[in-house]
N, C-alpha and C positions, 0 to 999 in steps of 0.2 A: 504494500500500500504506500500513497505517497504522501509524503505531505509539502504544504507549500514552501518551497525553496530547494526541496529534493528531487532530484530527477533519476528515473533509471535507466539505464544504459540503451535499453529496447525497449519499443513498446512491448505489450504484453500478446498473447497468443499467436506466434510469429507473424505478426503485423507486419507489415516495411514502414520504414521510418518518413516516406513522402508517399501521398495518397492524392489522388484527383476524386472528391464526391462528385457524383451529378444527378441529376433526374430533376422530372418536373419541379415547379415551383409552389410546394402542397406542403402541409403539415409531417408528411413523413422526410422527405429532403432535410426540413429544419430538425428532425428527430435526429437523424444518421448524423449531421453537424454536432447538432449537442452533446449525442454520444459518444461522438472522437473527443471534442471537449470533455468530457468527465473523463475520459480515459488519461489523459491528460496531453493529448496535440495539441497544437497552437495552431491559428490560423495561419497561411501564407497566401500573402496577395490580396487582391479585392477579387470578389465572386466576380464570374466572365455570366453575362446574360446572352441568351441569345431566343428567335422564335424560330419551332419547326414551321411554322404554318398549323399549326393548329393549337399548342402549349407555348407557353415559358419554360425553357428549360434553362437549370443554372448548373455552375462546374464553381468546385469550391476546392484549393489546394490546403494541403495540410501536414505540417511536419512535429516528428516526435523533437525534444529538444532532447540535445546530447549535453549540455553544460547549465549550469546557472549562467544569467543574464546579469553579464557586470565583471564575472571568474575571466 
């Protein structure tokens, strides 16, 4: 478990350390975000929008942090 200012090496359940979310722009999209966040990724980037022609879809990058911010 982590706590704030701890970070561990990997994410947890052989996760990769950079992730691209995407899918429509719905309550679950914002679920799969929040949940990398508790997991403990950080955001990278500003979310990319785009239209297929019928949806909003959005693409959210996300990285495990390897160090303290500051170390």
């Amino acid at each position: 478990m982590r706590h704030r200012g701890q970070f561990t090496k990997q994410p947890p359940n052989d996760l990769p350390i950079y992730r691209v979310l995407t899918g429509p722009d719905d309550a679950a999209f914002c679920h799969r975000v929040s949940e990398a966040l508790a997991l403990g990724y950080e955001l990278y980037g500003s979310v990319a929008v785009t239209f297929d022609g019928q949806s909003v879809i959005l693409a959210q990058a996300i990285i495990w942090p390897r160090t303290k911010r500051g170390a």
